[in-house]
N, C-alpha and C positions, 0 to 999 in steps of 0.2 A: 648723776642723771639730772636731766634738768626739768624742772616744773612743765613747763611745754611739755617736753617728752612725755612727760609720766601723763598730762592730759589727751595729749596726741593719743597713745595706746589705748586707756580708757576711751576715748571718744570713739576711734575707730571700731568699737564692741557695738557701734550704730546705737538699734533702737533698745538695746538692754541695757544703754549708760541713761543716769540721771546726767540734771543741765549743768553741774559741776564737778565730776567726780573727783575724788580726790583720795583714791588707792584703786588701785588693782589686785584682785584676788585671784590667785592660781591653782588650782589644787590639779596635782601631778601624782599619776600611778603609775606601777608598773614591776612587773617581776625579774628579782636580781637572779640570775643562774651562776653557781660558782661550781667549774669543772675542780674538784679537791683533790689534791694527791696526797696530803698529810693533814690529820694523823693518821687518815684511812682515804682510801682513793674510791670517788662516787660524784655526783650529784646532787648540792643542796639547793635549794630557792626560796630566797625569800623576798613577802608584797613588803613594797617602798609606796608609801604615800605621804607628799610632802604637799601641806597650806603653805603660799607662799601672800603674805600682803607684803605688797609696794607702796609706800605714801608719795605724793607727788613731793615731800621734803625729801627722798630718797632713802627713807629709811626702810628699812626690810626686814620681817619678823618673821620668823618660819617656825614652823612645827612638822616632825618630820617621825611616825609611827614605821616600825619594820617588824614585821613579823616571818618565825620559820617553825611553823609544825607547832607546839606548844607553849615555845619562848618570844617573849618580844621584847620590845623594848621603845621609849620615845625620848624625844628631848625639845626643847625648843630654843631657838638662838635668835638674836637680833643682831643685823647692823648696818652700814651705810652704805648704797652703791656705788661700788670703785673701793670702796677703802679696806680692806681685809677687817676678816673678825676672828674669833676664836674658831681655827679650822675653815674657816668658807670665806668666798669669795664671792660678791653678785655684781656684774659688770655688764654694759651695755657695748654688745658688739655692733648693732647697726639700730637703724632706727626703728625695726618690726623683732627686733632678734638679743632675749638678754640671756649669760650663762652665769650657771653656779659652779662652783667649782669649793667642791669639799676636798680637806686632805686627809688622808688614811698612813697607816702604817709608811709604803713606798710608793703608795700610788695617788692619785685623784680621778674623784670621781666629776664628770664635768657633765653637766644637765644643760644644754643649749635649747630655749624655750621660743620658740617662734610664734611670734603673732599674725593672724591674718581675719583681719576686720573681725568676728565675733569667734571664732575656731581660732584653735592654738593646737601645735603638734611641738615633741618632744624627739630630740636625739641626744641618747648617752651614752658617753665614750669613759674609759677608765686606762689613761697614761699611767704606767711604767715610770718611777723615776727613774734616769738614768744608771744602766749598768745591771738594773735588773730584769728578770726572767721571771720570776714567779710571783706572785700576789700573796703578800702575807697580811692577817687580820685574825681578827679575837674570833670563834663564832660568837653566836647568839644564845645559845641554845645552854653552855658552860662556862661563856670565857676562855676557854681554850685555843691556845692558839693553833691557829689551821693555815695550809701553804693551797691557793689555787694556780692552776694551769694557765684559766682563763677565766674573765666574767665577763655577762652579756647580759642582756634583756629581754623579756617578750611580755607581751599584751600591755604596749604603753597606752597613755590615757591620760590627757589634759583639758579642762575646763574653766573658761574664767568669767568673773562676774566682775562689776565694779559698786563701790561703796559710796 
């Protein structure tokens, strides 16, 4: 991503950018639903809230909290747009529109963050790596591993400030 860029986005936050910003802060909610068929068939959810800073160098530091029912868990990663990191991906698809893209056991989790002058809205999709049918992942809650049907979203929520 380019310097511009990263000023463009902060800039267009209007009157809640200072006269040089120089990161963009993201911070992204929202509840994961996983339809489980294994080791027992039901319904878990768990809140995903991920801090996202962007430096207009393109570097990108995230800290990403999940919680389900009494277990949680966090971590935090760093690294540069366009260039993969350990598991993630943060890439600039148009000039209001950046995605994430975490990888999982088969699948990816892909966070598409759209800008619009001070609001920011959130769609997230989770591809299937080729060939497969089911979602396989550790829970939360044991480590154990569990098989979903499907995963989806509800009550997403993005907010961003500049530094």
């Amino acid at each position: 991503m380019s310097r511009a860029l990263v000023f463009g986005l902060c800039l267009s936050l209007g009157p809640v950018s200072r006269a040089y910003p120089s990161e963009l802060l993201a911070k992204v909610e929202f509840i994961e639903q996983h339809e489980r068929i294994a080791p027992s068939r039901g319904f878990s959810h768990t809140k995903v809230e991920i801090s996202a800073a962007i430096r207009s160098t393109g570097q990108v530091s995230v800290a990403e909290n999940r919680a389900s029912g009494r277990a949680a868990s966090s971590g935090n990663r760093s690294s540069t747009l366009g260039r993969p990191g350990t598991r993630q991906l943060w890439k600039v698809i148009s000039e209001k529109r950046l995605a994430n893209y975490t990888a999982y056991t088969n699948f990816t989790r892909v966070i598409y963050l759209t800008i619009d002058g001070p609001r920011c809205s959130i769609e997230v999709q989770y591809p299937l790596q080729p060939g497969e049918t089911e979602y396989r992942y550790r829970r939360l809650s044991n480590g154990e591993r569990a098989v979903a049907r499907s995963i989806s979203i509800s009550h997403p929520r993005c907010e961003l400030r500049t530094m």
